[in-house]
MDAnalysis code that builds the backbone (N, CA, C; Angstrom):
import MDAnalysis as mda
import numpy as np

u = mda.Universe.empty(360, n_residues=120, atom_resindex=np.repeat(np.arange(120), 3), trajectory=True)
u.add_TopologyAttr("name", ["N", "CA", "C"] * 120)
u.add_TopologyAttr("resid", np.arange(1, 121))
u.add_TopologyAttr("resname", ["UNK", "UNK", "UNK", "UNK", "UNK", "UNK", "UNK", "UNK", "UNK", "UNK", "UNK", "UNK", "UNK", "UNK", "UNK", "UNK", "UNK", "UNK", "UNK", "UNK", "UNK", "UNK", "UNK", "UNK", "UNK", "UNK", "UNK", "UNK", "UNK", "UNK", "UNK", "UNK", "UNK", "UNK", "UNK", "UNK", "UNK", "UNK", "UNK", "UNK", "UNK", "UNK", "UNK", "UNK", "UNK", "UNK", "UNK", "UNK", "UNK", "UNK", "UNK", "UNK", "UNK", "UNK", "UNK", "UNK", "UNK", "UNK", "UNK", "UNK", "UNK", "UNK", "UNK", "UNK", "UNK", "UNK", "UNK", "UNK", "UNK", "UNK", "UNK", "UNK", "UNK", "UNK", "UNK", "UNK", "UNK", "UNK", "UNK", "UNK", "UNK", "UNK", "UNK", "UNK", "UNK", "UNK", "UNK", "UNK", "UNK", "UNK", "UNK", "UNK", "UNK", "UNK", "UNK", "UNK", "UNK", "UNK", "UNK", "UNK", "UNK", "UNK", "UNK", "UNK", "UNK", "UNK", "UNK", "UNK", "UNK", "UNK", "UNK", "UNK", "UNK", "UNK", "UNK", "UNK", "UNK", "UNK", "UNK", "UNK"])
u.atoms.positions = np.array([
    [107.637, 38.185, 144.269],
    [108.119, 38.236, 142.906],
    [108.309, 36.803, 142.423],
    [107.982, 36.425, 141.153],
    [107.844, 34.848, 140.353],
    [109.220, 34.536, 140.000],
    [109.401, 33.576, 139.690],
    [111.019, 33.006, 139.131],
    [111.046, 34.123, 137.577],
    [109.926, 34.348, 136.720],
    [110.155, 35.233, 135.851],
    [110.639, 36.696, 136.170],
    [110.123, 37.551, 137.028],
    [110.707, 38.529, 137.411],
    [112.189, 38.444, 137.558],
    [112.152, 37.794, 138.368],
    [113.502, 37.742, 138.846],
    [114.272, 37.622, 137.766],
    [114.206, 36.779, 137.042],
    [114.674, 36.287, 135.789],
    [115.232, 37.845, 134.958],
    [114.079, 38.591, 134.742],
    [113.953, 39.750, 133.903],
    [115.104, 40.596, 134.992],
    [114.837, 41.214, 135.665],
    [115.291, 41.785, 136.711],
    [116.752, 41.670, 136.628],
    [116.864, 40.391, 136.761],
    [118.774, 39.898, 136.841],
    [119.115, 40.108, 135.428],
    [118.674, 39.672, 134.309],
    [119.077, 40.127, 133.440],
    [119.136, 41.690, 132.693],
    [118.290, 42.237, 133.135],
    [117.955, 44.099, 132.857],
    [119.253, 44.441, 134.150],
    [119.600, 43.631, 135.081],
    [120.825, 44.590, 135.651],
    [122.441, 44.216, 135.206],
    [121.884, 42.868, 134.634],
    [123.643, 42.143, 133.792],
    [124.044, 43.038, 132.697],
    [122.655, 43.562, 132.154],
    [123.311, 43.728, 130.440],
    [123.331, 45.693, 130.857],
    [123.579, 46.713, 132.109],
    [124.039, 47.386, 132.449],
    [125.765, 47.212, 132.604],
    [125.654, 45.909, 132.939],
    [127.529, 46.040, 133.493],
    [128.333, 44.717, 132.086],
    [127.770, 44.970, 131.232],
    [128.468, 44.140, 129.794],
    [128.620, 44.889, 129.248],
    [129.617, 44.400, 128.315],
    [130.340, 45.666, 127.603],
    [129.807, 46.004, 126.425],
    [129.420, 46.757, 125.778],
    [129.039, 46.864, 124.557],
    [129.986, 47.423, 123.661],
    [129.553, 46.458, 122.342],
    [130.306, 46.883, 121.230],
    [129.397, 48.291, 120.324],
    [130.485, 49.007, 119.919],
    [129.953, 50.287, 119.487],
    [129.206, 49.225, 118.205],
    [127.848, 50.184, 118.101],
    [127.108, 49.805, 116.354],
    [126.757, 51.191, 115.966],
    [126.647, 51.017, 114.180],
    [126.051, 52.031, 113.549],
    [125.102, 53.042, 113.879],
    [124.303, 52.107, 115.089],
    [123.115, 52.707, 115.647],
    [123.524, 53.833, 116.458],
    [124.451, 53.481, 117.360],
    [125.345, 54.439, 118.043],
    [125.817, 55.395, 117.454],
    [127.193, 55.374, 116.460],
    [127.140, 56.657, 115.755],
    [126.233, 57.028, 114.972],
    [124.913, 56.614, 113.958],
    [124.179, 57.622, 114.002],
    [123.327, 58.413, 114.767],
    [123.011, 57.911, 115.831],
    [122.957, 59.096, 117.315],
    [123.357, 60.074, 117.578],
    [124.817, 59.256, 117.598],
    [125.708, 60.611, 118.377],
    [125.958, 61.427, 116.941],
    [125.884, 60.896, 115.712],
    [126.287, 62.210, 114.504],
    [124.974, 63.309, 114.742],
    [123.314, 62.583, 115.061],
    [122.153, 63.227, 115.346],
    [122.339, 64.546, 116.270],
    [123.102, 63.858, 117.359],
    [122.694, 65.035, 118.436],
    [123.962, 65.717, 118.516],
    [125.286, 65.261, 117.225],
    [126.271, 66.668, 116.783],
    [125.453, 67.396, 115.576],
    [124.599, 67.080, 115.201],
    [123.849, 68.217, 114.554],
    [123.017, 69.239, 115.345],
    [122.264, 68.355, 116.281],
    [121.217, 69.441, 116.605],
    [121.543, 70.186, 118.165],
    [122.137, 69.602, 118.625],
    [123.324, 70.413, 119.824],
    [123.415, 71.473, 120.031],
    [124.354, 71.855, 118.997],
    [124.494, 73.485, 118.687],
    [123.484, 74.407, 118.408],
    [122.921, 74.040, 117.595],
    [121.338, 74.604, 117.097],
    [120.674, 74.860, 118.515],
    [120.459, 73.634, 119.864],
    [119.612, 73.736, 120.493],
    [120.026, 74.708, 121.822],
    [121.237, 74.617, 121.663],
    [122.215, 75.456, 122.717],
    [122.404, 76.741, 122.380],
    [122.242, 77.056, 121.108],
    [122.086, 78.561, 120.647],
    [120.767, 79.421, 120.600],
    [119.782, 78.207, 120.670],
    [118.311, 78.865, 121.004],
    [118.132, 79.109, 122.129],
    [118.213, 78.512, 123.579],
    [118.169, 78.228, 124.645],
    [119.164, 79.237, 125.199],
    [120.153, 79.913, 124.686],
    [120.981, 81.118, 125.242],
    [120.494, 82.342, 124.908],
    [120.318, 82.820, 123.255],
    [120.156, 83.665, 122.887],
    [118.605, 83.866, 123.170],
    [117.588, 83.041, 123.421],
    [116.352, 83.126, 123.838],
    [116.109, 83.153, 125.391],
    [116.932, 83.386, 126.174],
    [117.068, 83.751, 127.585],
    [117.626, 84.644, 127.638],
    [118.581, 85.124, 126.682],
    [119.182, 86.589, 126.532],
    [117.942, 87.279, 126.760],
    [117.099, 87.236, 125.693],
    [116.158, 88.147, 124.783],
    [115.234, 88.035, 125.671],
    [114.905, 87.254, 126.554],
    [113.829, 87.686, 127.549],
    [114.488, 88.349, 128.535],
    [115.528, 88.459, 128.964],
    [116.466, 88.810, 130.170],
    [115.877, 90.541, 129.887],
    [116.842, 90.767, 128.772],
    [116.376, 92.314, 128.407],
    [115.547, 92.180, 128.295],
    [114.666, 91.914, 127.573],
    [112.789, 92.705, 127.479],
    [112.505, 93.018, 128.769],
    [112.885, 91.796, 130.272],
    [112.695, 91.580, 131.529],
    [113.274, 92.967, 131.697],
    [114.742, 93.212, 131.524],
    [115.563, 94.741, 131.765],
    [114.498, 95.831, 131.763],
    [114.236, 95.910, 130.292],
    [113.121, 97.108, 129.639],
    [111.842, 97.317, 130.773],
    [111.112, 96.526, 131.024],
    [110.134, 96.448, 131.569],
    [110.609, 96.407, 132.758],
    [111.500, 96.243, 133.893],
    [111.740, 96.825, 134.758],
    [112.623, 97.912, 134.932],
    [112.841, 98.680, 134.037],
    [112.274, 100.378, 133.974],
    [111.772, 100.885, 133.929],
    [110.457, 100.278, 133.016],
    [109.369, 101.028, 133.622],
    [108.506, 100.712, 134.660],
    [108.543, 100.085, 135.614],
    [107.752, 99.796, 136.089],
    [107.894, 99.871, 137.828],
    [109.683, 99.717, 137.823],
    [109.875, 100.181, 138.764],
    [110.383, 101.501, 139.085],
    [111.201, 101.564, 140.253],
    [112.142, 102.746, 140.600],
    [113.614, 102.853, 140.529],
    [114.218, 101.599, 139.515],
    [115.030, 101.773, 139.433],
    [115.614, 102.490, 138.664],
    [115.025, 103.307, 137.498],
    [115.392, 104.169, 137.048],
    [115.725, 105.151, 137.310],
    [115.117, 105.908, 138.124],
    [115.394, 106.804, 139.137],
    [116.305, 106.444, 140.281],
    [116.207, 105.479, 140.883],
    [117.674, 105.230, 141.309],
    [119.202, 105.302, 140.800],
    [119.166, 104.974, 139.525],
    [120.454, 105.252, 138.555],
    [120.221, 106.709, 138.297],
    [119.987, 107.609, 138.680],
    [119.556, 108.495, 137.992],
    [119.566, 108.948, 136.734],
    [118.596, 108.435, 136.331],
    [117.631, 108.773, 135.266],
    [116.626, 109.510, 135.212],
    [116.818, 110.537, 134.213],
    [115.574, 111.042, 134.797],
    [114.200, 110.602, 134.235],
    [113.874, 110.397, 133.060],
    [112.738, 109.648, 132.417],
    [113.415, 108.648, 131.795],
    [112.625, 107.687, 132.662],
    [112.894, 105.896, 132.002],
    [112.053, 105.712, 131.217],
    [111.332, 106.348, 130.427],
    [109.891, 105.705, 129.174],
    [110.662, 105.787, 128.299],
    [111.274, 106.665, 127.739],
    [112.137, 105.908, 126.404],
    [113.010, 104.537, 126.482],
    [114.585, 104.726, 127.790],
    [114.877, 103.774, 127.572],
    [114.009, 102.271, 127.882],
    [113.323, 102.244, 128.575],
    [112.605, 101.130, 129.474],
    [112.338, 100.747, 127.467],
    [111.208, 101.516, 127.024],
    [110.299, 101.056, 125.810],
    [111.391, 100.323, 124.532],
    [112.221, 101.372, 124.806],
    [113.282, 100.865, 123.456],
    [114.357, 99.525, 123.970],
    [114.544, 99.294, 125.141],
    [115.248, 97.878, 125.808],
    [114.071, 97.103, 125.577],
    [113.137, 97.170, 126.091],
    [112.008, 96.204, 126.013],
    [111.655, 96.005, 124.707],
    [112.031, 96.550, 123.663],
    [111.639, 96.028, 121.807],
    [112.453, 95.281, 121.926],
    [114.465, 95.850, 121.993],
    [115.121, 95.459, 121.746],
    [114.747, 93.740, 122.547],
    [114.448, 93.355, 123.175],
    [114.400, 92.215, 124.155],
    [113.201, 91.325, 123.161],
    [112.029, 92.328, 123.006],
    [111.307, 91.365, 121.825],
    [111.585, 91.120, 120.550],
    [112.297, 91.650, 120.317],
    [113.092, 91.410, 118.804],
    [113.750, 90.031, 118.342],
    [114.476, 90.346, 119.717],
    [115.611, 89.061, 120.181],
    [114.837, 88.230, 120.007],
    [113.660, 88.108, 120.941],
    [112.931, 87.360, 121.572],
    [112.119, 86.263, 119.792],
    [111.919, 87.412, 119.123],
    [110.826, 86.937, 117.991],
    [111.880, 86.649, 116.769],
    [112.881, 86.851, 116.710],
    [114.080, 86.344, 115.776],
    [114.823, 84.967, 115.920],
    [114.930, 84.287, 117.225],
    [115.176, 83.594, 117.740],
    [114.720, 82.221, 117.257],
    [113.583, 81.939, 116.813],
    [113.324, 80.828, 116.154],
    [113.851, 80.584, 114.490],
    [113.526, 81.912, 113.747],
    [114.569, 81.864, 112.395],
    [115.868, 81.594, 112.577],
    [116.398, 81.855, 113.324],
    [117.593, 81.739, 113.726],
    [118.198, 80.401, 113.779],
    [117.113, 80.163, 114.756],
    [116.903, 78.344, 115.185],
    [117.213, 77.892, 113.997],
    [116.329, 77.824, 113.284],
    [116.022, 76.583, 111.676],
    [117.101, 76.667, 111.161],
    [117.668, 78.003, 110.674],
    [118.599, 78.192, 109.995],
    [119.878, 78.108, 110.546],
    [120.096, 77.693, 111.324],
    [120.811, 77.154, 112.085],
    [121.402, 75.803, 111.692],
    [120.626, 75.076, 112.137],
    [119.845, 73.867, 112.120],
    [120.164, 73.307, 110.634],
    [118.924, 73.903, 109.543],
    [119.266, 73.414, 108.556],
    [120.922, 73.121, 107.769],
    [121.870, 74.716, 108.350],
    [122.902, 74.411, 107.541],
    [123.379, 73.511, 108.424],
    [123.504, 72.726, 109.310],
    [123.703, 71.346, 110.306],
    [123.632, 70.432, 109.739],
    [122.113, 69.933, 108.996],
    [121.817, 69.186, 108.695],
    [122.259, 69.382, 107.347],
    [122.481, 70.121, 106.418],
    [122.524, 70.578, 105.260],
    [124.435, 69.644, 105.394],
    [124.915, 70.064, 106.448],
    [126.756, 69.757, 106.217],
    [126.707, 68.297, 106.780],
    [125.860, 67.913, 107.426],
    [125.805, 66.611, 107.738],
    [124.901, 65.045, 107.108],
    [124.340, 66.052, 106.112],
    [123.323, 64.728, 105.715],
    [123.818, 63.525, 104.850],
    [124.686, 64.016, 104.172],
    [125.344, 62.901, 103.364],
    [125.390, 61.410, 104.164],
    [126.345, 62.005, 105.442],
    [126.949, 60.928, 105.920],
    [125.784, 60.537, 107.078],
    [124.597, 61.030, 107.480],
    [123.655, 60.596, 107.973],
    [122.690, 59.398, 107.393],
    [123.027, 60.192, 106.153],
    [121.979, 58.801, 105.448],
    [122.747, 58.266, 104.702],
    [124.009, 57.766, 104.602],
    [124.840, 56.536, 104.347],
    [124.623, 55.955, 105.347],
    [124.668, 55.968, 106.607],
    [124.668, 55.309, 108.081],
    [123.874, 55.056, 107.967],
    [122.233, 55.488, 107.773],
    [120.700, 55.231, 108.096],
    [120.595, 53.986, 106.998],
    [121.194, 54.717, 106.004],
    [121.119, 53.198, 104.428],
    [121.778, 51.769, 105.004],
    [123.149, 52.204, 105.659],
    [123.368, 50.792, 106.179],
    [122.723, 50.189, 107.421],
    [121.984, 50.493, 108.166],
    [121.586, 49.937, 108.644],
    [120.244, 49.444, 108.454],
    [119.254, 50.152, 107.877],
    [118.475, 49.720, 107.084],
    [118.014, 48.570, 106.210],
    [119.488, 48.248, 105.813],
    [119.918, 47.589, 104.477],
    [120.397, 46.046, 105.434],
])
């Protein structure tokens, strides 16, 4: 390794342990990812829900566990869990946006005052 490496190296591990002063740049970040957070944590649940069941539905029909619970014909419920699961499943992105938008909709003011000052 050259006296430049090293150089780089020691300095890329100094400016880990210096302190930084908070900047604008920082809170508009962190205001960024208190917008889209929630939004992304509500897709990512309710869209693992919604495959979980469809997953439910379709293993009623397909296996024997229906008949193990005794049941006696699993083709209705299996078919009607398994919509219910794609429903979820295909609603889940409207959901998303609109989500989302009223996020961004309650937060934009003060997003782009921050973006203006730093900009500026």
């Amino acid at each position: 390794m050259n006296k430049n490496d090293q150089q780089f190296m020691a300095q890329k591990i100094r400016t880990q342990y210096m302190e930084k002063e908070p900047s604008e740049l920082d809170a508009l970040r962190a205001l960024d990812t208190k917008v889209k957070r929630p939004a992304n944590i509500f897709a990512y649940v309710f869209g693992t829900i919604g495959a979980l069941v469809m997953g439910a539905g379709m293993s009623l029909l397909m296996t024997e566990i229906g008949t193990t619970l005794g049941l006696g014909n699993v083709t209705v419920p299996g078919v009607v869990i398994g919509i219910v699961g794609m429903a979820m499943a295909l609603v889940n992105y409207p959901i998303y946006k609109r989500f989302l938008g009223s996020r961004k909709q309650k937060y934009s003011a003060e997003i782009i005052r921050l973006s203006d000052n730093i900009m500026n």
